[in-house]
Predicted model as a PDB file, atoms N, CA, C, CB and O in Angstrom, pLDDT in the B-factor column:
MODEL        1                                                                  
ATOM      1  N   UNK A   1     -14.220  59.178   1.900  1.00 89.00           N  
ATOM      2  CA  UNK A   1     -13.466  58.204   2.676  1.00 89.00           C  
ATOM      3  C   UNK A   1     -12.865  58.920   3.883  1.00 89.00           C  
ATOM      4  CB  UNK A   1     -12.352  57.523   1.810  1.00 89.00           C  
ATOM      5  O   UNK A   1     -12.511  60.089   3.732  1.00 89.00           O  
ATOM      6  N   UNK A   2     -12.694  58.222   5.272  1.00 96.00           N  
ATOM      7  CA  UNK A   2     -12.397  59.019   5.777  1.00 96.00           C  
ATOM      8  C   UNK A   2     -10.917  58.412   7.071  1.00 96.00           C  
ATOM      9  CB  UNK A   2     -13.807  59.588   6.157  1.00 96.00           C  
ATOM     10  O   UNK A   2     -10.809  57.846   8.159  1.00 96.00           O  
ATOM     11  N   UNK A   3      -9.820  59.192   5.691  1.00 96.00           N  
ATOM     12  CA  UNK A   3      -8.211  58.519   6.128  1.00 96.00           C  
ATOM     13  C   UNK A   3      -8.122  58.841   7.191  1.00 96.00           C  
ATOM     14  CB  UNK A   3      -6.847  58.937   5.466  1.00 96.00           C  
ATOM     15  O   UNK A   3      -7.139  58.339   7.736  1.00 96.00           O  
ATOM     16  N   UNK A   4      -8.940  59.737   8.063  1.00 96.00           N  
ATOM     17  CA  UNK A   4      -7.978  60.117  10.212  1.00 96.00           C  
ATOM     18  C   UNK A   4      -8.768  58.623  10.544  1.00 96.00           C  
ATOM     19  CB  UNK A   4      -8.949  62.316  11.914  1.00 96.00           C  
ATOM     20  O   UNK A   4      -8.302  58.165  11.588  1.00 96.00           O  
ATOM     21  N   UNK A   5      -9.586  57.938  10.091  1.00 97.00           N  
ATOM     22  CA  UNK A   5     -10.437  57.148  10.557  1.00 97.00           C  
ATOM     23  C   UNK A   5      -9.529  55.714  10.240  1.00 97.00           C  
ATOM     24  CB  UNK A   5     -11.946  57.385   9.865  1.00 97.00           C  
ATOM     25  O   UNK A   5      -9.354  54.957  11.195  1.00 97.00           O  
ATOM     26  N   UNK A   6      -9.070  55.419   9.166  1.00 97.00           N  
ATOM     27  CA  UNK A   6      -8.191  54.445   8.889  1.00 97.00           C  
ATOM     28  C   UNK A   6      -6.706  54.327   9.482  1.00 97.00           C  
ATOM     29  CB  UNK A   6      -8.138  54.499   7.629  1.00 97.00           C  
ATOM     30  O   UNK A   6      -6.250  53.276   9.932  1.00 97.00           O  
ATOM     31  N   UNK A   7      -5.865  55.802   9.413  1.00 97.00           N  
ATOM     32  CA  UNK A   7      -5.107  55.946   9.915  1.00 97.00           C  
ATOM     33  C   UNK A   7      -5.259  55.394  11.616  1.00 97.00           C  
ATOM     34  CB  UNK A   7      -4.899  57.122   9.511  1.00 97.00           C  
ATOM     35  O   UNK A   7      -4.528  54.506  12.056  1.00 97.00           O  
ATOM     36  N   UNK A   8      -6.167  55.978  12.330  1.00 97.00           N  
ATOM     37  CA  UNK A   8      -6.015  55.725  13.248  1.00 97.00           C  
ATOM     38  C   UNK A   8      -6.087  54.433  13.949  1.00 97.00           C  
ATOM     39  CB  UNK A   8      -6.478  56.381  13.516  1.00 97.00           C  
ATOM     40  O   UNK A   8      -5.626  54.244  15.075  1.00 97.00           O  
ATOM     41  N   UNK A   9      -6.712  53.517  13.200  1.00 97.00           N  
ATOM     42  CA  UNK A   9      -7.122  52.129  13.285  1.00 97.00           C  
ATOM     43  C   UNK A   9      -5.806  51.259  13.189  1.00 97.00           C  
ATOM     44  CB  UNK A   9      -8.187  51.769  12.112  1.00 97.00           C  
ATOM     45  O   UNK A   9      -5.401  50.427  14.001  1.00 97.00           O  
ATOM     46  N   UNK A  10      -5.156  51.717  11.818  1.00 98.00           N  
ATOM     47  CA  UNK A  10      -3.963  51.379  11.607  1.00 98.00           C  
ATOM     48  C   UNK A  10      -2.523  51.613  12.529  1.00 98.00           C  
ATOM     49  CB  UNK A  10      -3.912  51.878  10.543  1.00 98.00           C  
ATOM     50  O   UNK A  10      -1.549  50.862  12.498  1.00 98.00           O  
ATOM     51  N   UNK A  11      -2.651  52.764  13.290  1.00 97.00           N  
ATOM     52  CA  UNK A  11      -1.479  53.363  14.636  1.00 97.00           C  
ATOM     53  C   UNK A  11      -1.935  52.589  15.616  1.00 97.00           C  
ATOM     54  CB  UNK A  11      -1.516  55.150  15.240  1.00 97.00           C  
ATOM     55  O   UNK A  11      -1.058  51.924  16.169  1.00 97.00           O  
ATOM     56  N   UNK A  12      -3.266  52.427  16.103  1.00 97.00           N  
ATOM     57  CA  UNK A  12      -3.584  51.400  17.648  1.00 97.00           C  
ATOM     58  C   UNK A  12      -3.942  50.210  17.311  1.00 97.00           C  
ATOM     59  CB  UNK A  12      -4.843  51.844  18.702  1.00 97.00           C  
ATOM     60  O   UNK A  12      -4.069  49.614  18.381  1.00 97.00           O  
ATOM     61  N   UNK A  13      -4.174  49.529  16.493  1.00 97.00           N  
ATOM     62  CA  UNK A  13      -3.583  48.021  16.133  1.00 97.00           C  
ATOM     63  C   UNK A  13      -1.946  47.838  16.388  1.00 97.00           C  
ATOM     64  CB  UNK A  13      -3.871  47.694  14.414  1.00 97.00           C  
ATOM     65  O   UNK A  13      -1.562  46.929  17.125  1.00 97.00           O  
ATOM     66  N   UNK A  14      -0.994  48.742  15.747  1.00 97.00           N  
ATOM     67  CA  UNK A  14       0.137  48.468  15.316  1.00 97.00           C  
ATOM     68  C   UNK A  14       0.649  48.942  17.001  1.00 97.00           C  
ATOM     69  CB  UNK A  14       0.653  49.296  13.767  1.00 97.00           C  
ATOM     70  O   UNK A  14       1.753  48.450  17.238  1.00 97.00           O  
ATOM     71  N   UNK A  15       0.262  49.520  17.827  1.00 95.00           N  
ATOM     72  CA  UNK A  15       0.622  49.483  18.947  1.00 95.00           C  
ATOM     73  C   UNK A  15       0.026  48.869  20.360  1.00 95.00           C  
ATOM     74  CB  UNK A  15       0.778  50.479  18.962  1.00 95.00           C  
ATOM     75  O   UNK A  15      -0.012  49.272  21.523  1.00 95.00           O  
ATOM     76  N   UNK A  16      -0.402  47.731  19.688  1.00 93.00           N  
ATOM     77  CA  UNK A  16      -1.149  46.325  20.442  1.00 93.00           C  
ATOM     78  C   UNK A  16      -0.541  44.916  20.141  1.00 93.00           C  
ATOM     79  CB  UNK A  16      -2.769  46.152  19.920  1.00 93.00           C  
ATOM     80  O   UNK A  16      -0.753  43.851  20.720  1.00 93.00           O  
ATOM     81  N   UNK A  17       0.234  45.182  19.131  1.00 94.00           N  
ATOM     82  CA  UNK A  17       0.925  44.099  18.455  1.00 94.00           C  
ATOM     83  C   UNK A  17       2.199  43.836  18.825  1.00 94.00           C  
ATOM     84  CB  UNK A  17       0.966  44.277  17.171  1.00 94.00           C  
ATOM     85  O   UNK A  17       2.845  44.602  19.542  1.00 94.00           O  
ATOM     86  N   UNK A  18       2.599  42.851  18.410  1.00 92.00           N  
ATOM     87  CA  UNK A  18       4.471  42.500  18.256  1.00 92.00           C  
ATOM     88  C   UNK A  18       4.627  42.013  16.875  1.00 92.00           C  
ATOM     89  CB  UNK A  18       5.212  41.071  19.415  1.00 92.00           C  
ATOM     90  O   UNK A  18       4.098  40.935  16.603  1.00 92.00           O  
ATOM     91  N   UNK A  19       5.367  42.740  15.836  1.00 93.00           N  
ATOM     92  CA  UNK A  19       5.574  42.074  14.901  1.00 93.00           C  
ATOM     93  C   UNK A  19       6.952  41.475  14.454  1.00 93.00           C  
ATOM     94  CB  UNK A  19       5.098  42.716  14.149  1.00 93.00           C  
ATOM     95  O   UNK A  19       8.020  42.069  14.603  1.00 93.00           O  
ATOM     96  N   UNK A  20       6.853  40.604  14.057  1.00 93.00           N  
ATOM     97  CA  UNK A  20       8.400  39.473  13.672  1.00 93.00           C  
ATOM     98  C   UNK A  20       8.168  40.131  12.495  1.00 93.00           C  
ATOM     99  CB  UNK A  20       8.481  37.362  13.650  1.00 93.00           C  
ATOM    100  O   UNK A  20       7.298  40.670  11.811  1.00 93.00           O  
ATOM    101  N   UNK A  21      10.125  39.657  12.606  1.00 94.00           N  
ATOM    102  CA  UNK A  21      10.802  39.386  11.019  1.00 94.00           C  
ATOM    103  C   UNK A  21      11.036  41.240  10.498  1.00 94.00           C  
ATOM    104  CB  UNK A  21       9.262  38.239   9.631  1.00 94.00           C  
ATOM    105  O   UNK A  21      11.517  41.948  11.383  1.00 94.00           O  
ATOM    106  N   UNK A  22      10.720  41.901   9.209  1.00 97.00           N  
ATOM    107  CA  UNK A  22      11.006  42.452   9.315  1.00 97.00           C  
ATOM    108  C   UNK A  22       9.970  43.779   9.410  1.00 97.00           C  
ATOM    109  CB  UNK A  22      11.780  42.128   8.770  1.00 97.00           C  
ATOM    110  O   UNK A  22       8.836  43.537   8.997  1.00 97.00           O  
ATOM    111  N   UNK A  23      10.171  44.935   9.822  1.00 96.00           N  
ATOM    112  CA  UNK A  23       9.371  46.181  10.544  1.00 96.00           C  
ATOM    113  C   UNK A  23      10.233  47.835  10.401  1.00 96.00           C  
ATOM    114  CB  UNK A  23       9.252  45.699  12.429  1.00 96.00           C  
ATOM    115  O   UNK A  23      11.439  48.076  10.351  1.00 96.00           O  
ATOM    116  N   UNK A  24       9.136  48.691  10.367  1.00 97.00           N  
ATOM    117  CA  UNK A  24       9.797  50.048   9.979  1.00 97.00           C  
ATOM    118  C   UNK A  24       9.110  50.625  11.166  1.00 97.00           C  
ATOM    119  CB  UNK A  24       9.474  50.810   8.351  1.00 97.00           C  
ATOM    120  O   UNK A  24       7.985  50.313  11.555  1.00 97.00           O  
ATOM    121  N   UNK A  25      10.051  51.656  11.794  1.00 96.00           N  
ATOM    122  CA  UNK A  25       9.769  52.382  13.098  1.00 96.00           C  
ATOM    123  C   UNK A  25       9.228  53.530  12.263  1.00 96.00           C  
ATOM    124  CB  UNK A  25      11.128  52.723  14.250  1.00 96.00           C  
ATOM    125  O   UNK A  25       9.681  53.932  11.192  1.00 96.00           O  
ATOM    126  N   UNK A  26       7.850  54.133  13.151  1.00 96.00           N  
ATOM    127  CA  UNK A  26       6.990  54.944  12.195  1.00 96.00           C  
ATOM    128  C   UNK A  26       7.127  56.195  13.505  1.00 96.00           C  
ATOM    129  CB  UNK A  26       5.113  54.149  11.636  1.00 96.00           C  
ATOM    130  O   UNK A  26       7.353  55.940  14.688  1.00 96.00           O  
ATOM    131  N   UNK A  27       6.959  57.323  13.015  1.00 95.00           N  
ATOM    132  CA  UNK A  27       6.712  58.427  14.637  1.00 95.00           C  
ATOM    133  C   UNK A  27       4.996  58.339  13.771  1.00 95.00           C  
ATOM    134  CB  UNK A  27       7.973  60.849  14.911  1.00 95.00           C  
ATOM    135  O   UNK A  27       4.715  58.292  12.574  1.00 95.00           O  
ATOM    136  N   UNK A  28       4.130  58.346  15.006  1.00 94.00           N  
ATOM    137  CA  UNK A  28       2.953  58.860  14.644  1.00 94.00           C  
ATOM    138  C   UNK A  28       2.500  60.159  14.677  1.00 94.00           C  
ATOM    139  CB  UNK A  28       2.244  58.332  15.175  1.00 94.00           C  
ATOM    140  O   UNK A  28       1.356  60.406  14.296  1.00 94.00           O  
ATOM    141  N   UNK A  29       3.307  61.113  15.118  1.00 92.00           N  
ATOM    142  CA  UNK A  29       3.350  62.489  14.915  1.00 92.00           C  
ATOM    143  C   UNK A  29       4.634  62.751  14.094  1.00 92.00           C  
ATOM    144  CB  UNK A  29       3.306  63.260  16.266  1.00 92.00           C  
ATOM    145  O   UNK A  29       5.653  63.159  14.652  1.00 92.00           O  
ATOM    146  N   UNK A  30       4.572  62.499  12.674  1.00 88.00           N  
ATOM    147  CA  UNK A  30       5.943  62.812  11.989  1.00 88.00           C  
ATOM    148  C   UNK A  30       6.597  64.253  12.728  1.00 88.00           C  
ATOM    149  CB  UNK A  30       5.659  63.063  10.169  1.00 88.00           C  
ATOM    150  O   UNK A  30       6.091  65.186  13.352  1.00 88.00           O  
ATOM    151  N   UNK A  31       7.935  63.914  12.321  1.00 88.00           N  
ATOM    152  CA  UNK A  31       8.411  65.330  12.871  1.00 88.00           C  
ATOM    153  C   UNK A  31       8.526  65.814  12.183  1.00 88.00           C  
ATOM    154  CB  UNK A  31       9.342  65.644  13.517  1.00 88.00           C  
ATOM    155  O   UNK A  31       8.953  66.854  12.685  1.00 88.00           O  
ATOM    156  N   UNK A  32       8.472  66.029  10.710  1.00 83.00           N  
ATOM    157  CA  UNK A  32       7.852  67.287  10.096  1.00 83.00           C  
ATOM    158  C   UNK A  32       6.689  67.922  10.517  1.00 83.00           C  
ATOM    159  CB  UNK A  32       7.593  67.090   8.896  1.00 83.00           C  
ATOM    160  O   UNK A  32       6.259  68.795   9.763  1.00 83.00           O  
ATOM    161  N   UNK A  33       6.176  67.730  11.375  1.00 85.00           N  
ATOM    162  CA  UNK A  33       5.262  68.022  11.784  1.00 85.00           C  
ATOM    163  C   UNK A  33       5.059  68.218  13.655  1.00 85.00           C  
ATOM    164  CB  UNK A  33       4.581  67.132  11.075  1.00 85.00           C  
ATOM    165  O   UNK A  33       4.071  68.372  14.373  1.00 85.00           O  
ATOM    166  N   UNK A  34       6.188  68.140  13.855  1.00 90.00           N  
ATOM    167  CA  UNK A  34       6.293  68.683  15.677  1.00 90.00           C  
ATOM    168  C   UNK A  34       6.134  67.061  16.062  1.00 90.00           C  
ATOM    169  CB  UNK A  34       4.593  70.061  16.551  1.00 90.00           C  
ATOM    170  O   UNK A  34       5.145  66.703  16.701  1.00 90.00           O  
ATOM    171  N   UNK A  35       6.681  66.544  15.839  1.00 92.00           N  
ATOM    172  CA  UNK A  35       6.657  64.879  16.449  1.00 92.00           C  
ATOM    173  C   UNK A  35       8.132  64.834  17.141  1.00 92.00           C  
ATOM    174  CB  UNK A  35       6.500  63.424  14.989  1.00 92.00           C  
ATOM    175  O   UNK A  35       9.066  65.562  16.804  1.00 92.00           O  
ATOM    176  N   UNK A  36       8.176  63.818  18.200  1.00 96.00           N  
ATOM    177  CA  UNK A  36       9.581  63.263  18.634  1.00 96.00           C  
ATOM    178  C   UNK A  36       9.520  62.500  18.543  1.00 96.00           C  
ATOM    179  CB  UNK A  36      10.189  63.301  19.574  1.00 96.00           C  
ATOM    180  O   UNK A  36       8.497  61.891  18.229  1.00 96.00           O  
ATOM    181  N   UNK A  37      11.202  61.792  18.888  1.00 96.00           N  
ATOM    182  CA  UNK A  37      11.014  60.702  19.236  1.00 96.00           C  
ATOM    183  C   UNK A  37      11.271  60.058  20.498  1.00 96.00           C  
ATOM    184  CB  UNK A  37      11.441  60.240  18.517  1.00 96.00           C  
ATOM    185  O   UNK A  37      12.236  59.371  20.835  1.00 96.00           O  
ATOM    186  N   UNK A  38      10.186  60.414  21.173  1.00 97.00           N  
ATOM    187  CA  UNK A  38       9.767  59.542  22.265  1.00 97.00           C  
ATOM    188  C   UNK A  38       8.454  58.265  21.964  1.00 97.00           C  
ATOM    189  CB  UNK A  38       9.273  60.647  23.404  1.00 97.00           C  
ATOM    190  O   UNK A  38       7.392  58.178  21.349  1.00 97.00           O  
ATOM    191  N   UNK A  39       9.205  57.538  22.709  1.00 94.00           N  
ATOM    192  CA  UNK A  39       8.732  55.714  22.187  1.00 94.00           C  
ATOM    193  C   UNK A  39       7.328  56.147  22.012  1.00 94.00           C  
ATOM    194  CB  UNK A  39       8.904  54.064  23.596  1.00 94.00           C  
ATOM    195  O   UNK A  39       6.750  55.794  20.985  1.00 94.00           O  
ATOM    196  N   UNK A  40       6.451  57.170  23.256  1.00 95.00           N  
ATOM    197  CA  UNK A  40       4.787  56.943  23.147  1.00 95.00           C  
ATOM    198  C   UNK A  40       4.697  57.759  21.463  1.00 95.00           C  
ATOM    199  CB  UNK A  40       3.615  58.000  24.799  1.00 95.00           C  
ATOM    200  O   UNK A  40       3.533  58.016  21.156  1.00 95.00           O  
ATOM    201  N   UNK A  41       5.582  58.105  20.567  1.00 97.00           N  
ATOM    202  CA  UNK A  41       5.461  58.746  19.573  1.00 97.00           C  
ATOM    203  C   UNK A  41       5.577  57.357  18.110  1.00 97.00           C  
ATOM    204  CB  UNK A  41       6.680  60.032  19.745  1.00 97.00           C  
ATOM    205  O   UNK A  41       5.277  57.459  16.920  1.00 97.00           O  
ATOM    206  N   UNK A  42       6.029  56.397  18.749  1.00 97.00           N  
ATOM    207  CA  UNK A  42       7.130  55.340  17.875  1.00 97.00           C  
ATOM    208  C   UNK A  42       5.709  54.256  17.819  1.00 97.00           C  
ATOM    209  CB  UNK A  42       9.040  54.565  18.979  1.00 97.00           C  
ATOM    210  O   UNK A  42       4.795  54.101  18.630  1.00 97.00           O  
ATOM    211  N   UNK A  43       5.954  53.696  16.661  1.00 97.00           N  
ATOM    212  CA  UNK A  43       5.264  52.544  16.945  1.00 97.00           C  
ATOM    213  C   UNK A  43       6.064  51.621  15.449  1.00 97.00           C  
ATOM    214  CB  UNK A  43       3.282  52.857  17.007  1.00 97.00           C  
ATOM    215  O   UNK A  43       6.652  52.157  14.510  1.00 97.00           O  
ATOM    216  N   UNK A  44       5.859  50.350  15.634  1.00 97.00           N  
ATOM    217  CA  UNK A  44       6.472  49.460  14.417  1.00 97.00           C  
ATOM    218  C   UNK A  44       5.304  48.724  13.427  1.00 97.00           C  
ATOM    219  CB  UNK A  44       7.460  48.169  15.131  1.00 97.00           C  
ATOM    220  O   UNK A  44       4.555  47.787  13.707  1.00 97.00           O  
ATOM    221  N   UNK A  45       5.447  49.624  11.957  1.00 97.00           N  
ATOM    222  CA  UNK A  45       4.600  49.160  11.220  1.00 97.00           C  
ATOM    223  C   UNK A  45       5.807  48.353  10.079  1.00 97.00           C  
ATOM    224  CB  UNK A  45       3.503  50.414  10.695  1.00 97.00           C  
ATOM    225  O   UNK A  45       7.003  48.579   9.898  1.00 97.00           O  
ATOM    226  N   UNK A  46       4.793  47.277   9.413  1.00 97.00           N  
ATOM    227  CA  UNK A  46       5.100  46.663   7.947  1.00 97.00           C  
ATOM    228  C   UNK A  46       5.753  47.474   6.809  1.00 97.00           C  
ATOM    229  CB  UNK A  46       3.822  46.229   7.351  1.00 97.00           C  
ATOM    230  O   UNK A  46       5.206  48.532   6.495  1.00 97.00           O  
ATOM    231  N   UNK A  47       6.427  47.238   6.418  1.00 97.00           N  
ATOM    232  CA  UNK A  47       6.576  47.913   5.054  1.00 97.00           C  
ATOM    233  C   UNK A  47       5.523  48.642   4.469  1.00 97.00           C  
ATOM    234  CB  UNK A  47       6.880  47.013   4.118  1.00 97.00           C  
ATOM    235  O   UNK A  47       5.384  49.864   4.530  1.00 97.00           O  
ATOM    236  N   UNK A  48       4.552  47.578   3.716  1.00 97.00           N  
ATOM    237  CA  UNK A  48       2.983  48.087   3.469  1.00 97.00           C  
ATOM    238  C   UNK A  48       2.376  48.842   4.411  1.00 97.00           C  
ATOM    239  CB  UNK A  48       2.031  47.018   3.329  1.00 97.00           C  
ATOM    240  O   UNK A  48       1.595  49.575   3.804  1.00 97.00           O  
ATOM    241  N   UNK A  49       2.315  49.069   5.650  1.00 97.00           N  
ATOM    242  CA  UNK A  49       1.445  49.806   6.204  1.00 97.00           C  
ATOM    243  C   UNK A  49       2.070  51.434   6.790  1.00 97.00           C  
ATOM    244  CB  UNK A  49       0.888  48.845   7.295  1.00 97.00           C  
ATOM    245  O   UNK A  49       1.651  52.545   7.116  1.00 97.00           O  
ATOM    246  N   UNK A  50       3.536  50.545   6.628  1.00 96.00           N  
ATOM    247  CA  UNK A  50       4.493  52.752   6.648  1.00 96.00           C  
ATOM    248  C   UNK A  50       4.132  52.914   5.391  1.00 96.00           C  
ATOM    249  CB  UNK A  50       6.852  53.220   6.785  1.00 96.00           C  
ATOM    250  O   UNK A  50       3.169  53.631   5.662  1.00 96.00           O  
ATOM    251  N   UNK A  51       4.101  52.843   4.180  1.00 94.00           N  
ATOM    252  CA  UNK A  51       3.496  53.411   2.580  1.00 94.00           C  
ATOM    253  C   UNK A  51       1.958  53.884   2.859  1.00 94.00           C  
ATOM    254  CB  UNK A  51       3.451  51.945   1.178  1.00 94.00           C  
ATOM    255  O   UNK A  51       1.541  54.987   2.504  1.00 94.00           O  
ATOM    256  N   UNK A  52       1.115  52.841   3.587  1.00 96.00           N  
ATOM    257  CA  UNK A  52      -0.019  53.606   3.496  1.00 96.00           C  
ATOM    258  C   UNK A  52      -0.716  54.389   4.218  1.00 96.00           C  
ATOM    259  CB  UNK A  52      -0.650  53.103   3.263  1.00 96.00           C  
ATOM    260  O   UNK A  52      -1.753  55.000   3.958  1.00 96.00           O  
ATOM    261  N   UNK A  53       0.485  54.295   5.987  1.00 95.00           N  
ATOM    262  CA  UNK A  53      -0.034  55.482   6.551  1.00 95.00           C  
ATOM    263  C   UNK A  53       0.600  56.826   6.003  1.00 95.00           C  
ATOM    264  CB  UNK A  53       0.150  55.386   8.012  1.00 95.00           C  
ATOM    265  O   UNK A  53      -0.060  57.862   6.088  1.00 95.00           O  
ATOM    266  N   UNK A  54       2.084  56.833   5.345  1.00 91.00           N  
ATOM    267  CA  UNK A  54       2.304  58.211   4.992  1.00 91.00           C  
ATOM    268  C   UNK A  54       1.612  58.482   3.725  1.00 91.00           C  
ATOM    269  CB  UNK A  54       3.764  58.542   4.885  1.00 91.00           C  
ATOM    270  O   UNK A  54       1.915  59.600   3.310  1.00 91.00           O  
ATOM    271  N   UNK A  55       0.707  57.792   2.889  1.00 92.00           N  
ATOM    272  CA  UNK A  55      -0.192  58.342   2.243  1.00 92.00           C  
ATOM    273  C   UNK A  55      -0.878  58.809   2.482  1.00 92.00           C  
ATOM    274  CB  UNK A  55      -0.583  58.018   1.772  1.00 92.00           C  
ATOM    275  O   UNK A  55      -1.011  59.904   1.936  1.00 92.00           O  
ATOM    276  N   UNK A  56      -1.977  58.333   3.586  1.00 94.00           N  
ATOM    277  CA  UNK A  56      -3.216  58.495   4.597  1.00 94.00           C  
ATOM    278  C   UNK A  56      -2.850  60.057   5.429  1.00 94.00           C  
ATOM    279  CB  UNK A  56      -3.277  56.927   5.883  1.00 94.00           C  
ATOM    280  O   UNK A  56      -3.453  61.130   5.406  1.00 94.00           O  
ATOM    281  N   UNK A  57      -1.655  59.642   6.109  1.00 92.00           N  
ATOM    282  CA  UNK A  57      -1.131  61.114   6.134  1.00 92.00           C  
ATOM    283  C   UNK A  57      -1.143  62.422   5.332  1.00 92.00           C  
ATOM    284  CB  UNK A  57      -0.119  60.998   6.173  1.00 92.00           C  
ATOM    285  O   UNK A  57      -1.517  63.513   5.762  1.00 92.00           O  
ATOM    286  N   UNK A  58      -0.629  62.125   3.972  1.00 90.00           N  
ATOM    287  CA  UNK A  58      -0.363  63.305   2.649  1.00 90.00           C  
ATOM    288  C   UNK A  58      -2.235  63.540   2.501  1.00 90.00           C  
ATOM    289  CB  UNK A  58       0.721  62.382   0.654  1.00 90.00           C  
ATOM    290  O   UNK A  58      -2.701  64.652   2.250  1.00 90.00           O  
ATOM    291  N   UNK A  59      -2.955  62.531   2.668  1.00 92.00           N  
ATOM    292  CA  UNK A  59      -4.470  63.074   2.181  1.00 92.00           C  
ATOM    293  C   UNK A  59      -4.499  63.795   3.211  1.00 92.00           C  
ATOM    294  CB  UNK A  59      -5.846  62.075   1.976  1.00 92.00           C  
ATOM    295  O   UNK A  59      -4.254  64.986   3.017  1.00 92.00           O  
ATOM    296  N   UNK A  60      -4.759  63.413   4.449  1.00 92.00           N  
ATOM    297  CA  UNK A  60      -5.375  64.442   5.482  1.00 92.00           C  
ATOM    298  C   UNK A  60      -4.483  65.814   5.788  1.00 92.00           C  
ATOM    299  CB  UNK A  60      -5.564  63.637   6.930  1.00 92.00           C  
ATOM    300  O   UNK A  60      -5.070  66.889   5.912  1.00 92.00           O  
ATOM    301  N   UNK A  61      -3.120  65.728   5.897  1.00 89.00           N  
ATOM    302  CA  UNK A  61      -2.541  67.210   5.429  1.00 89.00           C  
ATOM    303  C   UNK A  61      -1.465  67.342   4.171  1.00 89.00           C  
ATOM    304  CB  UNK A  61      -1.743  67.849   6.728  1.00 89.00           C  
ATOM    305  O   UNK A  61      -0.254  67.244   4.367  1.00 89.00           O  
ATOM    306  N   UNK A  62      -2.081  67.594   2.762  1.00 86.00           N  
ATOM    307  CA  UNK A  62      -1.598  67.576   1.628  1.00 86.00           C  
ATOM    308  C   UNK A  62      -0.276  68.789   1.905  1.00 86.00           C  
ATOM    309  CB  UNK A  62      -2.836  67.862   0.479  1.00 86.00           C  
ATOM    310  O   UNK A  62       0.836  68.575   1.424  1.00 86.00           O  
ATOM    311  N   UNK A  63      -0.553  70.025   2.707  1.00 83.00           N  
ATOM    312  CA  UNK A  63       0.446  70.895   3.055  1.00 83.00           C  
ATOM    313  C   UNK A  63       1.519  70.481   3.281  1.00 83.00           C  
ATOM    314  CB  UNK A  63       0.234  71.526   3.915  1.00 83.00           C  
ATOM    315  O   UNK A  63       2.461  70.994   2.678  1.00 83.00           O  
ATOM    316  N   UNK A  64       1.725  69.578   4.079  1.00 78.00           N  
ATOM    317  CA  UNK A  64       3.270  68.853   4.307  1.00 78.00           C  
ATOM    318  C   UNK A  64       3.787  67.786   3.426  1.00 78.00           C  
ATOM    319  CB  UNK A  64       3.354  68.156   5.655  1.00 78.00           C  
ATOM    320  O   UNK A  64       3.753  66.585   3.697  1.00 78.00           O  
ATOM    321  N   UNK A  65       4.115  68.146   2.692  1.00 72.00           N  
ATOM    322  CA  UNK A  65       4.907  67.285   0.996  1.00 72.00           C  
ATOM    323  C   UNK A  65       6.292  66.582   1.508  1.00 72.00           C  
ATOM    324  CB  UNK A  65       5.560  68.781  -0.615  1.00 72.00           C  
ATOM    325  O   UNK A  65       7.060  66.086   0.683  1.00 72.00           O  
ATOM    326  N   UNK A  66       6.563  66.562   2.849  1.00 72.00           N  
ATOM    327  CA  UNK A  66       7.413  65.402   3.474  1.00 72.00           C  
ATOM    328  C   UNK A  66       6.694  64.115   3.692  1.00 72.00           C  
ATOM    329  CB  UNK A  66       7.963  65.808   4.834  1.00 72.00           C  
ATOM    330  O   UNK A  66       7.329  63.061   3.700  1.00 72.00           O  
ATOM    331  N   UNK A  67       5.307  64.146   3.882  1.00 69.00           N  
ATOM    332  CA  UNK A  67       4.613  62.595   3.984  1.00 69.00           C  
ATOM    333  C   UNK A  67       4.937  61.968   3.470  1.00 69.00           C  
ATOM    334  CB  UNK A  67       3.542  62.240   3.774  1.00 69.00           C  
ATOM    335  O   UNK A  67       5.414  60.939   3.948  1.00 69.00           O  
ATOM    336  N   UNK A  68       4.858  62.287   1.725  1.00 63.00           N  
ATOM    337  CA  UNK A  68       4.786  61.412   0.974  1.00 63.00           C  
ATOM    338  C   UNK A  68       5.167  61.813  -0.054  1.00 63.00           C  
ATOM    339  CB  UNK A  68       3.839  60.907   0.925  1.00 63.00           C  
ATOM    340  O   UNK A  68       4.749  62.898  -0.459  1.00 63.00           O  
ATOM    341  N   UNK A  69       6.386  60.812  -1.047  1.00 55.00           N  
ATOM    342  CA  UNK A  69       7.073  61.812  -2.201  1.00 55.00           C  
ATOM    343  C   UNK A  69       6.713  60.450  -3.121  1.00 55.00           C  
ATOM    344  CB  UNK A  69       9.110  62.507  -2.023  1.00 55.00           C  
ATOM    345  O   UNK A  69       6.982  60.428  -4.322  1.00 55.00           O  
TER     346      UNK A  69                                                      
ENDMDL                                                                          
END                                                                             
């Protein structure tokens, strides 16, 4: 399977969109990982879809055990 491939589908959808109601501010370069927060870093995902990009995340670098606990 290949999660940089989903992940990424999932970050440029979610930054083409406007979503109502309620939303979790995601950095797409976590800063555990050298991310800021500058907005081109920010994007607003679902509940469900911050859980399954910081999973998607923990697969592609299992090294950083801040992704996902």
């Amino acid at each position: 399977m290949d999660y940089k491939k989903i992940h990424d589908l999932i970050i440029e959808r979610a930054r083409t969109r406007v979503l109502t109601g309620y939303r979790e501010r995601h950095h797409i370069v976590p800063k555990c990982m050298g991310g800021t927060n500058e907005s081109t870093n920010l994007v607003e995902l679902s509940a469900r879809e911050h859980f399954i990009i910081h999973k998607l995340l923990y697969e592609i670098q299992p090294e950083h055990h801040g992704l996902f606990k």
